[in-house]
Structure formats: C-alpha cells, structure tokens
N, C-alpha and C positions, 0 to 999 in steps of 0.2 A: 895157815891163813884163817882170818874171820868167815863166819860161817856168811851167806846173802844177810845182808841188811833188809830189813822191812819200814816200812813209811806206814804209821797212822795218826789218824786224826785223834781231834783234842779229848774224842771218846773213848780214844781205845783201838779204833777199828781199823781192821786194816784196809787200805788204799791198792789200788791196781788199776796203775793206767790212768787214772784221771781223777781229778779233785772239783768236784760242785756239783753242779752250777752255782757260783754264789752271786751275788747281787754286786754292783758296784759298791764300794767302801766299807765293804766287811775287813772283819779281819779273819786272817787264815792261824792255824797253828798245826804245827806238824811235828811229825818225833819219829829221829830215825834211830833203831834199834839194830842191834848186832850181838851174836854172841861168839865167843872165844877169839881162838886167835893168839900167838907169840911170837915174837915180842907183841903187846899188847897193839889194840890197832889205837889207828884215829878214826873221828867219824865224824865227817864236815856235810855242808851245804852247798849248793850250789844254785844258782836262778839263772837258766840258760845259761851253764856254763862257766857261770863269774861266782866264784867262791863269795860266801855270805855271810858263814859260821863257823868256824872248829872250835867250837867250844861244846865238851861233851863232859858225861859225866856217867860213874859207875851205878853201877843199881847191885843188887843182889847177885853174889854168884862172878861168875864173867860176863853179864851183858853188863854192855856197853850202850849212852842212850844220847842223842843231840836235839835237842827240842828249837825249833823255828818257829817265832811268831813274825807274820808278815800280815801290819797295819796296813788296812785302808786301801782295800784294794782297786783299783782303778781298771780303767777303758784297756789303758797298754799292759796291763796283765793278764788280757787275755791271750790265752795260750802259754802263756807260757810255762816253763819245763822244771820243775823242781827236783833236783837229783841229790843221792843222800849216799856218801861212798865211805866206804868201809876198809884202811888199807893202813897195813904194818910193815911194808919192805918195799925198797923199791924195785925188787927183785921180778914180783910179780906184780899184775894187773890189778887196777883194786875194786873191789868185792863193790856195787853201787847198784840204787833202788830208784824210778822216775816216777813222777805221775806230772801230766797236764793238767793248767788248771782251766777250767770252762766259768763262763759268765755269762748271766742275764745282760742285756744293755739297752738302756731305754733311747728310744728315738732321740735323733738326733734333729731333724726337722720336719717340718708339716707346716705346706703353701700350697693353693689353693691358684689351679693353673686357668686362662683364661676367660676371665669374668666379662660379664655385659653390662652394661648398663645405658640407658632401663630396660627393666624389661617392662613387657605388655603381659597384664592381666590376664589369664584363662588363655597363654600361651607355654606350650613344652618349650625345656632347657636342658643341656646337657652340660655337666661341670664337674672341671677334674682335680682332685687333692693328692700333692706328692708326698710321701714321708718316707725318710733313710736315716739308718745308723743304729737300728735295733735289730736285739738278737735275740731270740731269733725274729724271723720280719712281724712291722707292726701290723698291727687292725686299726684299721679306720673307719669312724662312724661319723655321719654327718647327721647335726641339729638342725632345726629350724624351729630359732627360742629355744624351749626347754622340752619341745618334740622331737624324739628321733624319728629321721627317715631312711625309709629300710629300702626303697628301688635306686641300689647301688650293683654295681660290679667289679671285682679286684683283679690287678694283674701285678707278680710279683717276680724279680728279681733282686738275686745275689740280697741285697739289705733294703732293695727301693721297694716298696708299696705306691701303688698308682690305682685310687678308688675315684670311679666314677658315678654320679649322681646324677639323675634323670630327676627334672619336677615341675610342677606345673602352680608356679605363683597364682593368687588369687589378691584380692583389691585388700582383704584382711590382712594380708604379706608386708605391703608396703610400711617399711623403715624398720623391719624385723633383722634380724643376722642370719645368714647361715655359716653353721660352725662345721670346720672338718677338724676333729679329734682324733691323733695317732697313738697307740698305748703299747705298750708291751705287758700282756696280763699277767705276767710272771714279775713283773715288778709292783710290788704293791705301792695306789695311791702316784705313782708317775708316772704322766703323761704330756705329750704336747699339743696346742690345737692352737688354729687358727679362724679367725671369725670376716665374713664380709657380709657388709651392710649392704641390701638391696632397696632399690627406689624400681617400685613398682606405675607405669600408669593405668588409666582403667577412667571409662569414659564414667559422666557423675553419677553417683549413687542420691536417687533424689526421694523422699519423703513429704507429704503431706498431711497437713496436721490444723485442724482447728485453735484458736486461739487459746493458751492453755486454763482463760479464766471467762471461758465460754460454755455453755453447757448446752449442747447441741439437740435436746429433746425442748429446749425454750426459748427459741426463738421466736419470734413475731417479727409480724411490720410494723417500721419505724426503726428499728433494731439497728442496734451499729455492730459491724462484727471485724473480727481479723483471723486470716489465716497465716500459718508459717511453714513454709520452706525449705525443709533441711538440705542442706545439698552437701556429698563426700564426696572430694573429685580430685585428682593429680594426673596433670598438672589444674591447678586451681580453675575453678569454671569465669566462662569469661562473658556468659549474658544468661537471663533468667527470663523466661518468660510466662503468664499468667491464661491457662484458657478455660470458657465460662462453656458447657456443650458444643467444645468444638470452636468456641470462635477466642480470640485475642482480646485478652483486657488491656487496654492501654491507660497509662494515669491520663486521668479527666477529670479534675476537679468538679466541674461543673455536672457531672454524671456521677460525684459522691465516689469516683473510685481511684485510689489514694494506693501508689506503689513507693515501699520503701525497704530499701536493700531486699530484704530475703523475706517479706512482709508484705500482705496483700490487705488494706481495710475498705469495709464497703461500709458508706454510712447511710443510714435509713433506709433499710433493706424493702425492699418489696417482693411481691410473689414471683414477679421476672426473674428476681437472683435466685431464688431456686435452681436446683439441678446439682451438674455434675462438674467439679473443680479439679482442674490438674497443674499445675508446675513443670514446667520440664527449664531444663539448669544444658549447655553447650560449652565443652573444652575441645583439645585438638583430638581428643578421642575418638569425639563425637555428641552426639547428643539422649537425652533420655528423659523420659516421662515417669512421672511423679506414680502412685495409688491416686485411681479417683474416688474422691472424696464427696459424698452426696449430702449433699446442702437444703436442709429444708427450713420454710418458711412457716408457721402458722400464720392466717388470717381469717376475716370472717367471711362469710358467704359470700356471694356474688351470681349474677344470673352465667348461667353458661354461655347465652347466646344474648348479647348487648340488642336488641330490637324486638320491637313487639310483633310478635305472633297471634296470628289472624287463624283462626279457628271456626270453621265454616259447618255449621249445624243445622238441619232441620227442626221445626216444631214437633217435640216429643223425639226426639232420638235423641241417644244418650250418646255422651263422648269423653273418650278419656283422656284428660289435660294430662300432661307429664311437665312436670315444673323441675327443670333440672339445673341444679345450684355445681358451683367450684366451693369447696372449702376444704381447710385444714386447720383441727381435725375434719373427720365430718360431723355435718348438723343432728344436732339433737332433737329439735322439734321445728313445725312448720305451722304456719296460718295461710287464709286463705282470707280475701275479700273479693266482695261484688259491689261494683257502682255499676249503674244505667246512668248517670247524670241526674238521677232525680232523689238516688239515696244511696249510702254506703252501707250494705250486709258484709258484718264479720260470718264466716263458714264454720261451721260447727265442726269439732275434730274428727268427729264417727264417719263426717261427710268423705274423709283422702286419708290414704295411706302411704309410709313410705319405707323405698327400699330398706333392706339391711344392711346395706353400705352409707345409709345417710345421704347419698349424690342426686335421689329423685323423692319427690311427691308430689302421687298420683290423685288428681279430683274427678269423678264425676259427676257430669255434668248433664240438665238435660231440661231446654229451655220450651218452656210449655202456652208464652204467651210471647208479644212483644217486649215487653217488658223486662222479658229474664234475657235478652238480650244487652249486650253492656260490656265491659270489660272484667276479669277478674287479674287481683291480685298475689304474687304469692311472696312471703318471708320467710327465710329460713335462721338459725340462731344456733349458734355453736359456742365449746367453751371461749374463745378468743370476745365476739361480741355480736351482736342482729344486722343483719342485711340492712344495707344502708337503702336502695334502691331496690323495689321489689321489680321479682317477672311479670310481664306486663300480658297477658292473653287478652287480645279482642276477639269477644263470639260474636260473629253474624248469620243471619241468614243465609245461607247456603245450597245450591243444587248444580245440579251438572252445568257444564260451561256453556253458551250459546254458540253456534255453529259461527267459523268465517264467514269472511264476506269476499265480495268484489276481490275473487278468484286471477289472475294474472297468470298467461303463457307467456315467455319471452326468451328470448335470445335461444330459438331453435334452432336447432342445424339436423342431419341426419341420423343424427344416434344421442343427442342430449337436448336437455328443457332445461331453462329453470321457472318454477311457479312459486306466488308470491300470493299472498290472500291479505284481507284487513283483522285481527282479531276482532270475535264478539267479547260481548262481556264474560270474564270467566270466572263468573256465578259465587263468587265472594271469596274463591280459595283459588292458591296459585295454579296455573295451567299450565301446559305443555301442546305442541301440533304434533300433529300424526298423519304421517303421506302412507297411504297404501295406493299401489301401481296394479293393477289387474289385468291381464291378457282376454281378450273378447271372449265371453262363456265358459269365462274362468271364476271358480268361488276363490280360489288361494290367490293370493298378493302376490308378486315377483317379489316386489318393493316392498319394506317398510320401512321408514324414517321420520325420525323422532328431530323436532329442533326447538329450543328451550324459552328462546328470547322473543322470537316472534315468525309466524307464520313464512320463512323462507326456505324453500326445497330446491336443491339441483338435481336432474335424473343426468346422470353419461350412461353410457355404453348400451344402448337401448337399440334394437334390432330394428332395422328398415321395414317398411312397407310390413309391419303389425298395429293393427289397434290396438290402441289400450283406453284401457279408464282408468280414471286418477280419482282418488275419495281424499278428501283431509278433511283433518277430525280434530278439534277441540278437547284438551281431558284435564280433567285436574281429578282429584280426590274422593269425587263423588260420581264419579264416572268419566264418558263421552259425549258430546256433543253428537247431533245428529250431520251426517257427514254431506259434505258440501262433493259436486260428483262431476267430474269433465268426463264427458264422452268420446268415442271417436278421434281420440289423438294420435294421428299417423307420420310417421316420420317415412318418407319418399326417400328413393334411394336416387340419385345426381344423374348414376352412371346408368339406369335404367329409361330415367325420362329421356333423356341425350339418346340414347340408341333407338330409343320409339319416333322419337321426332328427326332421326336423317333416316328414316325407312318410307317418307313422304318425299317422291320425285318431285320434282320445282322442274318445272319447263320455262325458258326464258316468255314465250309467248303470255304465259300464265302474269309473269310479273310486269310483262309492258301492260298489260287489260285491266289490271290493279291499278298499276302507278295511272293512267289513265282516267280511270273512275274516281279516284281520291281528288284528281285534279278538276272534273267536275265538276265532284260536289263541295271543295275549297269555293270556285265561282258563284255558284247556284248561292253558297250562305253570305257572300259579299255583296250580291248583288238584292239578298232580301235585308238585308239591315240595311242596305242605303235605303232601301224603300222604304222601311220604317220612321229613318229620322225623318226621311222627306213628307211622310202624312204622320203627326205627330195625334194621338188619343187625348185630350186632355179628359174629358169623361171620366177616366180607367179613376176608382179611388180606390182597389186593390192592387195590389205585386202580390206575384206569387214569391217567395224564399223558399229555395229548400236546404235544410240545414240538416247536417250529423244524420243522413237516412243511410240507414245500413244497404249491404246492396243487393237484399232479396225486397226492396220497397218500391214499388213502381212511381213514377215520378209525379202521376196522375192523382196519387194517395195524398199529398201534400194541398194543405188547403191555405189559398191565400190569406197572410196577415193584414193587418190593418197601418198603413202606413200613413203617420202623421206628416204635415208638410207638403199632402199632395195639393194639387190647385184645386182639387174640389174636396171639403173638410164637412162633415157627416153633422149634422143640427143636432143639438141635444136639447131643445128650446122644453121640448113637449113634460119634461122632468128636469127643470132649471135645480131643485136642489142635489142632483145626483153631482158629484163632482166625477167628474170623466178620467180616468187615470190614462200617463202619461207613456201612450206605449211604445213613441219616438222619437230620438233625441232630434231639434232641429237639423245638425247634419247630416241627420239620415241611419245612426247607428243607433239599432236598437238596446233600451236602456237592459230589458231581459234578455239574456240568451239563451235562446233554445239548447244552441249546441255548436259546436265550433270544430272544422276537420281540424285547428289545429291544435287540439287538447281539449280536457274538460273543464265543463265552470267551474268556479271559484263558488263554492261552498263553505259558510262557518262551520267548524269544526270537522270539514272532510278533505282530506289531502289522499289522492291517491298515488300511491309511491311507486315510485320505478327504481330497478332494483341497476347497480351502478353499470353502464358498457350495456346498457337494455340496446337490442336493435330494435326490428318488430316486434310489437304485442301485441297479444289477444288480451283481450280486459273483457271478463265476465262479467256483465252487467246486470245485475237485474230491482234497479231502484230499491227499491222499498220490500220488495216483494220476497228478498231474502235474507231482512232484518231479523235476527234470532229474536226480538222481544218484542212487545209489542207497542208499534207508535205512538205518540202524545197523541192525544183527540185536536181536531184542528179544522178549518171550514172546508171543505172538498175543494172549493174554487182554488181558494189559495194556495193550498197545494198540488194542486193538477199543473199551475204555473209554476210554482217558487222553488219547485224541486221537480225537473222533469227529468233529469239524469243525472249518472253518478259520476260518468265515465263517458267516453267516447274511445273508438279503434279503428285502424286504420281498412279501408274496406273490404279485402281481401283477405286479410287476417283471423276476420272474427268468426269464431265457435259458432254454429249452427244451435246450441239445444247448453241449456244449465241444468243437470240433473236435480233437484234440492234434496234436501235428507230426505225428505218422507216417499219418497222414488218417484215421485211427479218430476213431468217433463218442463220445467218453464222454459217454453219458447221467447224468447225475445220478439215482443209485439211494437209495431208502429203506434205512434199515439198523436189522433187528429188534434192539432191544437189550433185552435183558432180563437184569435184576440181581438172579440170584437166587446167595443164598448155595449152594446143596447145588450147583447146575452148577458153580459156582466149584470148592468141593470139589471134586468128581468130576476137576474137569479138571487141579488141581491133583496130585492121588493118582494119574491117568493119567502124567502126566509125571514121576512119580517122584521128586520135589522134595523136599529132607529139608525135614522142619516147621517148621525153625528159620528157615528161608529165608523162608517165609510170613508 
C-alpha cells in the first residue's frame, strides 16, 4: 500500500489539523502527496466527504501529488473538512490525510437597542448596541460625531456582543449621532455600524451683547443705542424679556424704548439708562438669564444734590463748602463765584481744591463783614461739556438755635406724656429737638430723644409716683440751644390714690350734716341775688371780670375793668382832643380779651398747637418772657394790652414753675390789668406823643 498521504499548503508546508484562519473570499490551495504503493494508488479530494478531485499526477520518483484550488471561500466553509486519500486496492482501507478549515468572519449585524427620545440636557442615559455573526465575537465602540466614547461595558455570548453605553448629553449634543461600530479586527478595513440621531432639550442658552456697530467706551446723552439677544434653545424659546437693574422694560414708544424680536433700542439715552442690562429668553425647560451687561452713559456735570444749601457761618470763621458734582467722566476743573446781590466775584483757583476722583470741590470760606455774606457758585466741566446749572450755597449768619417755647404736657396717664413745644428760630442752619428725662437729683438722662421735624416727644413706660425733669433742647450745627426745663412731673399711681381714699370711714350722720349745709347755703345765695335785683346800684361804673386766673390767684387780685354802656359813662370833656379808646363793644363783649377758659386768643402769627386725641394739657406759658430773641422795640402800654398771653390751661392742670435755660425759676405771675381810659391818657401825655398819633 501507499505510504500516509500528507496535505500542504501552496508553500510547501505541511498542514495538521487545520487550515487558516483565512478571511472570507480567499482562495485556498492545497496538495495532497503520497509516496509508493502497487499497484500504483489514486489520490482524490474530498470536502466533507463529497469527492471534489481525482485528478493527480506524478512527480519525481513514486510520489504521487493532487493539488486543490478552492475559490472564494465563504461564511459555509467554515469548518469544513478537507480529506486527501490515498488508495490502490479495494482490498484494503485507503491510506487518507484531513485538516479543518477556520475563518475570520466579520459581523453580521449591529442595532442599537432601546433609544429615547428626547433626552434632557446634563441628564445620564444608558444604551445598548447588539452585534452577531463574527468570529471570533465583535468589538464594539460607540461615537459621538467623530469622538469616541469609552464608559462602555460588554457582555458576550456564543457570536452576540451586547455593549452598553452610559453618557451624559449636554446642549452641544443636540442633532449629533451616536454611532455603535461592530468590527472584527482580524478582518482588515470591515466593519458594521449603526448611527442614532439624538434631539436633545435644554432650557435657553441666552447672551448678551451691545449693538455690534456700537462702541461702548462712547457713549453720551442723546445717544441712540441697541442691544442684541442671542438666545440657543430647544425646543425654541417662546417669550423674551428685557430688565434695566432689576426692573422690566416694556416697548413704550413714548419712553424712547423700542422692542424688536431679539433687539432691545433705547433712543436718546440719558444717565437713568445707565446700569445693569440683562435678557432672559422662557421654553418648556425653563427659563434663563442672559450675562449682565453694564451700560454706561457719559454726560456732563450736574449738582449731586438739586437744592440750594444753606451754610451757616460766623464773622471770621472759616468753613469748608464741598461742592459735590455727578459726572462721567469726572470733572477736570471747577470754578467758584460770589454774588451778595450787589456784585458778582469770580474765586480765584488757589482759593478750593478738589478731590482725586474729580466728584468734589472743596472752598474755603470765611466771611469777615456783611457783605461777604451772599451766595456762592460752583461749575464743574468735564470732557463731555460745563455744568449747565451751577451748585447753589447760600452763607448766612449763623449761631446756635434759639431755645422752644410754649412747652405742652398732654394726654397723661400713669406711666406716659406726650410734650409738645413751639420751635425758636434755628439760628440760620437746619435744627433738630432733643428731650432729655431726668430722675430728681439725677445729673444722667433716663431719656434721650431726638425728633427731626418739629418739637414732638412721647414718654411711655415711665414709673409712678417718681419726679422727673424734662429739658428739650434746640440743636443744629453750631451747637444747642439753651434748654427749656419742666419741673416736678409726677405720674400718680390710680391704685394707690383709691386705697388711700376708702381708708376714710363716711359715717352716714357725716353725710346727712353736709347734704344739709349745701342746702342752706343753696338758700342763703337765692335769697341774696333776689335782694340784689330788687335794690339795683346804678352808681357802680365798674364790673369786676375775672378772666383766665390761674388757681393760685386770689379773686381779690383782679381789678375792675372799665365797662362801656354802663348808665353812668366817665367825662373826658377836660382833654377833648384825647380820643378815648373803645374798650366795649355795645353788647357788652369786650373788643380785647384778656383771656378766655375756653382757649387762647387769637394772635397774628401764633397758633398754639394741640397735638391730635390731646385730653388735658398743661401749656407752659410764659409770654414774652421765654422768647429766644430779642423783642421789636414797641410802647410798654400797647403791649402790656395787645399781648397779655400766649396760652391759657385748664386750672388744675397747670405746672407750678417753668424752669428757663439759664436755671431761673419763671413763676408764672398774675398781671393787674386795668383798662382805664384817664391812665391811658396820662401815660400817653407823659410820653409826649403828638395827638394825631393816638
């Protein structure tokens, strides 16, 4: 028999067992070899089995040779069996050689399992890619664009690959692909993949941006400008809106501000549109705000503070004016004038200086006669252009403010006041009151209270049955005033009086000897007024009146007025040119009033105010006497009458003592008035007053 046959390849080499790997559509060649053997053998092919080739041929010698070319090898040639038999008789078995052939094979598919859509922005996803039918199993890599992404995990079986993909889209993402790629890297250059297009949403991506043919270091007022709007947004944004620090621009023509699509224009800017500008753009995302954008205006100067300033100076004190301007940029130089109304002085530069930021300049100032009183000027001038309207300072004379007046306790109870005072003059600069509370042979305040607009204080929560002193004080800039002083302000406690007065037994007998007596002396005063009418005085050309007497004034103190209309009228024959003033109206009601319990008179220019829900008051009184300044010059007579009080109180009410600043006690004095014609006379004819004046 033939010796084993051998299989080798197209090199020469010999085969055992198996043939490749080769690649789909190669071609194979194979050569099966045999030596000896008689009768001579055959030497065939076989492919699984199924005869392919006996066609052979000699070589050198007794080998015997059968060469197989097998084209284009395919998917179903994998595995399979190529056997090469060697046989001369059918006596015995024949002599035969096998190998397997092995293949690369590339993927068969790749999809891309459970997709979403949409996804949301700066949210994780998990996604899975199949591929089958490579051998050995594929590798799967997924793109996103033409970036790989590597937070994958594989699981494989038999020929499936199952790669999954973890990622996290971002707003950059949206309308990108992501590709899963299945390969087999023993196949050169074949591959399969599959791509899905993702739609990403994502609340708007908004920008803010000056007009692109704006140049934002040159602006001024008058300026027309435009902003623009970028907005990135899917699903597309569905309102836009416009804010100026915080507040909402709305289109208002009439207010120059003009909204168009994605376009903000302001015309004739002024220094108000300054600031800070933002956009914000709304889809179903949500909503989002722009970069703020800081918008500046240049213009020229302008006073910081729109009203003139009152600058309160002494003769020979010096003061430093601060003239403080708005501008942008800031000012480069500054002037100064002086007018008194009699001439206009330019200020010499050497005279004020100003800050390093351009915002202030400083003058000093220091007025040495009447005259250097007046207003001063100030201009400031920057690149934009000069202050249209200068800072206005008026200097006046100036000094501490004049103490209150006509002091008010009112609406007491046991543990609160409120006091109420008239201001003096406050001394040419703005004022402020100042309540200090003092506890009896106390130097420290309990209280202090300051109130801005005018002399009104509330005390609460004030201890029973303690004195206090009250001081209020006058202040502005040059000091305080000298303090105006209530004494002796005691707040009684309800539950104390109450228990002192039912510690007094009442005996009924007590109360019949009373009601008894009252009912006497009810008789006794009926029975003297009828006596009266019935013997009538015509004689009498005085009436006593007593008016407004406090109730430490005995009624004895009050001295009869002069009443016109009585039956018997007082001759003036002996001084016919004296004209006699008129000190009773025929009906009997005097044209002057002394004083009235029911409120005070009627004074030009003095209103004494009650503070709102007043019960009782105590009204500190003390005429003239605690004027901060000093009175007009005027004839004693006429004002001994024409101003006898300022105030009247009810009589139980009223303060015993008016402290005044300078620590004197003014008691509240009675004042004998008596309105008689001939004293008038005399006092008139004393001061030597031609008649005509009279």
């Amino acid at each position: 028999p033939p010796e084993q046959p051998t299989i080798l390849d197209k090199w020469g080499r010999q085969l055992n067992g198996s043939i490749g790997p080769h690649e789909e559509g190669d071609d194979i060649t194979l050569t099966c070899r045999t030596v000896g053997g008689h009768p001579e053998p055959t030497v065939r092919w076989l492919v699984n089995g199924m005869l392919v080739d006996e066609q052979y041929e000699h070589n050198a010698g007794d080998v015997i040779e059968n060469r197989l070319v097998w084209a284009a090898i395919s998917r179903k040639d994998l595995d399979a069996i190529f056997t090469c038999q060697a046989v001369n008789t059918l006596l015995t078995e024949p002599k035969e050689a096998m190998v397997n052939l092995d293949l690369y094979l590339k993927p068969l598919t790749a999809r891309i399992l459970k997709t979403v859509s949409p996804l949301v922005a700066d949210r994780r996803y998990e996604v899975s890619c199949e591929s089958a039918g490579s051998r050995p199993s594929a590798i799967i890599t997924w793109y996103k664009g033409k970036r790989q992404l590597r937070r994958t995990k594989e699981e494989t079986r038999e020929n499936v690959t199952i790669s999954e993909l973890s990622f996290v889209p971002t707003t950059e993402d949206d309308g990108k692909s992501i590709t899963c790629r299945a390969e087999n890297p023993n196949v050169t250059g074949l591959f399969l993949e599959t791509s899905w297009k993702i739609d990403v949403v994502y609340p708007p991506i908004v920008s803010l941006r000056l007009g692109s043919t704006l140049n934002a270091d040159d602006i001024k007022e008058g300026d027309d400008v435009y902003f623009e709007c970028h907005v990135k947004a899917n699903p597309h944004w569905r309102r836009l809106t416009w804010l100026h620090e915080g507040i909402v621009l709305n289109h208002n023509t009439s207010a120059r501000i003009i909204r168009s699509n994605q376009s903000l224009v302001l015309q004739r800017v002024t220094r108000q549109s300054a600031g800070k500008y933002v956009c914000s753009a709304v889809n179903s995302e949500g909503e989002t705000l722009s970069n703020e954008l800081s918008f500046r205006v240049q213009y020229s100067p302008t006073c910081r503070f729109d009203r003139i300033v009152v600058v309160g100076a002494s003769r020979g004190e010096s003061v430093d004016i601060a003239c403080e301007i708005e501008a942008d940029p800031p000012a480069k130089t500054y002037k100064w004038k002086f007018n008194n109304s009699g001439e206009t002085l330019e200020v010499a530069s050497e005279r004020f200086a100003k800050t390093s930021n351009g915002t202030i300049s400083v003058l000093r100032y220091t007025p040495v006669s009447e005259l250097d009183y007046g207003s001063l000027s100030c201009w400031a001038i920057n690149s934009v252009g000069h202050q249209i309207s200068p800072c206005i300072f008026q200097v006046v004379a100036a000094g501490k403010p004049y103490s209150v007046k006509n002091c008010t306790l009112s609406n007491q109870t046991t543990s609160s006041v409120e006091v109420y005072c008239l201001p003096g003059f406050d001394g040419g600069l703005p004022q402020y009151f100042l309540l200090e509370l003092y506890s009896t042979n106390s130097a420290i305040p309990r209280y202090n209270i300051t109130a801005n607009d005018e002399p009104y204080f509330y005390l609460s929560n004030l201890e029973p049955d303690v004195t206090f002193k009250i001081s209020v004080f006058a202040v502005n800039s040059k000091g305080r005033s000298q303090g105006v002083i209530l004494e002796e302000v005691t707040f009684r406690d309800p539950e104390k009086r109450t228990a002192s007065d039912g510690d007094l037994p009442i005996s009924p007998l007590l109360g019949i000897v009373i009601g008894a007596a009252f009912t006497v002396i009810i008789v006794v005063m009926l029975i003297i007024i009828r006596v009266r009418k019935s013997h009538p005085q015509p004689e009498a050309m005085y009436e006593q009146k007593v008016v407004g007497i406090p109730h430490h004034h005995n009624m004895s103190s009050a001295k009869p007025l002069l009443r016109s209309g009585s039956p018997r009228e007082v001759s003036d024959e002996r001084d016919p040119d004296v004209i006699p003033a008129k000190y009773g109206s025929p009906d009997g009601a005097s044209d002057i009033q002394i004083g009235s319990v029911n409120g005070p008179p009627s004074l030009p220019g003095t209103n004494v105010p009650t503070s709102p829900n007043r019960g009782t008051q105590t009204t500190m009184v003390a005429q003239n006497w605690i004027s901060p300044g000093p009175a007009p010059p005027m004839d004693p007579v006429f004002h001994q009458y024409s101003n006898p009080m300022l105030g009247t109180f009810p009589r139980d009410s009223r303060p015993k003592n008016l402290q005044l600043g300078n620590g004197s006690s003014a008691t509240l004095q009675k004042t004998d008035l008596e309105l008689n014609g001939l004293a008038i006379k005399e006092r008139l004819m004393a001061n030597r007053l031609p008649e005509s004046c009279v």
